[in-house]
C-alpha positions in Angstrom: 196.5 100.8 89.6 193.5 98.5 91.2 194.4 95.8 89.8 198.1 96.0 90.2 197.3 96.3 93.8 194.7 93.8 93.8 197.8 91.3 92.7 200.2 92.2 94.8 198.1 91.9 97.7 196.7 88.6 96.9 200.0 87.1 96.1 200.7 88.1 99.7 197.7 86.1 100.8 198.4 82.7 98.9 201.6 83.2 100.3 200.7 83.2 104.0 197.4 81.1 104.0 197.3 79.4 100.7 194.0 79.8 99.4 193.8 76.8 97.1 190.7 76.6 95.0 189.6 73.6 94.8 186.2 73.5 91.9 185.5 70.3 91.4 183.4 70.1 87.8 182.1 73.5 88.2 184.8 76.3 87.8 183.9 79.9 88.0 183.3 82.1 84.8 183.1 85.5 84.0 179.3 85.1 83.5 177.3 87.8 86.4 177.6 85.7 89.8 176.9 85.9 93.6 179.2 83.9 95.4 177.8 83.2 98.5 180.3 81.5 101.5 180.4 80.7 105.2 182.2 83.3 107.4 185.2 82.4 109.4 187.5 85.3 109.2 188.6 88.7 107.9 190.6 87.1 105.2 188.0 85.3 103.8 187.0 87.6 101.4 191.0 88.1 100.0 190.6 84.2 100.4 188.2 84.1 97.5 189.4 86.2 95.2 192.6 85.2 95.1 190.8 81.5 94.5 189.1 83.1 91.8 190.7 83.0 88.2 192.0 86.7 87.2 189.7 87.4 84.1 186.6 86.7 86.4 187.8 88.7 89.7 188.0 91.7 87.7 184.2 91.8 87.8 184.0 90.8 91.5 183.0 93.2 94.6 182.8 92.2 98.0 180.0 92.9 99.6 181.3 94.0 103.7 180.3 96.1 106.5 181.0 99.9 106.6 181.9 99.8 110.3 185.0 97.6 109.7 186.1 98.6 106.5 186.0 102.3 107.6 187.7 101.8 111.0 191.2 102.8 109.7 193.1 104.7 106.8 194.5 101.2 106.1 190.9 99.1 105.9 189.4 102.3 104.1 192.1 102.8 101.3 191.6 98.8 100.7 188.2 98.7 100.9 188.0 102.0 98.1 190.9 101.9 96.1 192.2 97.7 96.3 189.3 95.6 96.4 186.2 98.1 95.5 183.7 97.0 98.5 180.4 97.3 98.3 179.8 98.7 101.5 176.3 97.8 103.6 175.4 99.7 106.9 174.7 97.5 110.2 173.9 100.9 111.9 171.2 102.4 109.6 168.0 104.7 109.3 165.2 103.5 110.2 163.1 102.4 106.5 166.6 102.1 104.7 167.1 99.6 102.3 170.3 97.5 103.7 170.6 95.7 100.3 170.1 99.6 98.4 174.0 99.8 97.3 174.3 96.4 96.8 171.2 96.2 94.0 172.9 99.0 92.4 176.3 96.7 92.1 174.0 94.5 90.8 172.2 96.4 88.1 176.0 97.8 87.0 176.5 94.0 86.2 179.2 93.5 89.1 179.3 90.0 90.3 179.4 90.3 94.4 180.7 88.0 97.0 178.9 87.7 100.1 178.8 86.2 103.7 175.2 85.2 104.2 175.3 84.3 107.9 175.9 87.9 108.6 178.6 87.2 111.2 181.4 85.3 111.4 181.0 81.8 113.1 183.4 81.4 116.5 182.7 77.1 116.4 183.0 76.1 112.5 179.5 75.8 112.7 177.4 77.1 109.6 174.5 79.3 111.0 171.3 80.2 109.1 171.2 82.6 106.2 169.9 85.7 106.6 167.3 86.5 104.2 169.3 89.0 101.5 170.3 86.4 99.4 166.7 85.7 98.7 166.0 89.0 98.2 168.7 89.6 95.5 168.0 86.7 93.6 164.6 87.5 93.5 164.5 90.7 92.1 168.4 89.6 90.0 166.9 86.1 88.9 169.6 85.9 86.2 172.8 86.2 88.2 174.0 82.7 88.9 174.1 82.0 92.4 177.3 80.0 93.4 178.2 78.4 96.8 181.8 78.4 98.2 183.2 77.1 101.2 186.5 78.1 103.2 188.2 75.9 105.3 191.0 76.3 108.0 190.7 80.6 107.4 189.4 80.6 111.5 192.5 79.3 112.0 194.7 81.3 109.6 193.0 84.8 111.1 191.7 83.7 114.6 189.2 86.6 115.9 191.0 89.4 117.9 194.2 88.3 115.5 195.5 91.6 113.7 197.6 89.4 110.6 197.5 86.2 109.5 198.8 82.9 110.7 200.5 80.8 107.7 197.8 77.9 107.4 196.9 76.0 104.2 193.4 76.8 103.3 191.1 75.9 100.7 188.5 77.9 98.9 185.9 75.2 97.3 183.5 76.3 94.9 180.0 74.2 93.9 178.1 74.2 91.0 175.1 76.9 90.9 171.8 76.1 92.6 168.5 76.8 91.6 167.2 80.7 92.1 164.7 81.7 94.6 161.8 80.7 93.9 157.9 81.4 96.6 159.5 79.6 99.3 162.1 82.0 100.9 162.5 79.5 104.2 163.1 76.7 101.7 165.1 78.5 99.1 167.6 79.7 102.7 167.7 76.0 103.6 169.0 74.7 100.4 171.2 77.5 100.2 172.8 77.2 103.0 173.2 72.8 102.7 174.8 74.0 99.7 177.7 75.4 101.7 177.4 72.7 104.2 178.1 69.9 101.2 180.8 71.8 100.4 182.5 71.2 104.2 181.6 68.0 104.3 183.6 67.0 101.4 186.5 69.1 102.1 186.5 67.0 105.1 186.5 63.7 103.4 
């Protein structure tokens, strides 16, 4: 019944905003990945799965806040029973492990997709990466870490927006970089270029 959902409501998503892949010599596999992507909207997550090939979303969770996804019946039967969320709580415990359910998607062999700026970005500017992404791939260093890119989806679900506006975006995906090695500020700099390559040759 997931996936059957799963289709119908990413067919209603490349309807309305397109999400073209584009993967240049690197398309994704079903091998255990992080995607890792800038943050524009709340579509961008549908954005990228319905970029991905079907045989390789099947092993994909979002990574997403609890405070959004739980906001509503509507978000919180998607979140559970359409696109399996991993969720993550902004508002914690003091001493909790933020990353805690998202290790254990992990260790299950889910790949995850996830927005490492944290927030979404109001100027189409790519902010710095918050350190998680370090984290998991040190202590995961055989997932394959993955950079993607979305263009136009600020436009397609401007903030405040409750649905999307029809726009023609594209999802791009790069080849895999290099896992975290001593360095974290260096390993959260080339991550995050990564991304930025990405938009700049969407651009060209």
């Amino acid at each position: 019944m997931r996936n059957l959902l799963q289709s119908l409501l990413l067919g209603v998503v490349r309807l309305i905003v397109g999400a073209h892949g584009r993967h240049g010599a690197a398309r994704p596999n079903n091998g255990q990945t992080i995607y890792f992507a800038n943050h524009a909207s709340h579509v961008d997550t549908l954005a990228i799965l319905a970029a991905l090939p079907r045989e390789t979303r099947a092993h994909v969770r979002p990574v997403a806040a609890r405070d959004y996804w739980d906001s509503s019946s509507t978000k919180r039967f998607i979140a559970n029973h359409v696109l399996n969320v991993v969720f993550v709580e902004r508002k914690r415990e003091s001493g909790e492990d933020p990353l805690e359910r998202v290790k254990e998607a992990l260790a299950t062999g889910s790949s995850l997709i996830i927005f490492p700026e944290g927030t979404r970005s109001l100027d189409g500017d790519i902010g710095p990466f918050k350190s998680g992404l370090y984290w998991l791939s040190r202590q995961f260093p055989n997932v394959a870490l993955v950079p993607v890119h979305l263009s136009n989806l600020a436009r397609a679900m401007p903030k405040g927006a409750v649905l999307p506006v029809p726009v023609s975006c594209h999802v791009s995906f790069g080849g895999e970089i290099a896992r975290a090695a001593e360095d974290k500020d260096a390993f959260l700099f080339e991550a995050r270029a990564s991304v930025i390559r990405l938009q700049n040759t969407a651009k060209g």
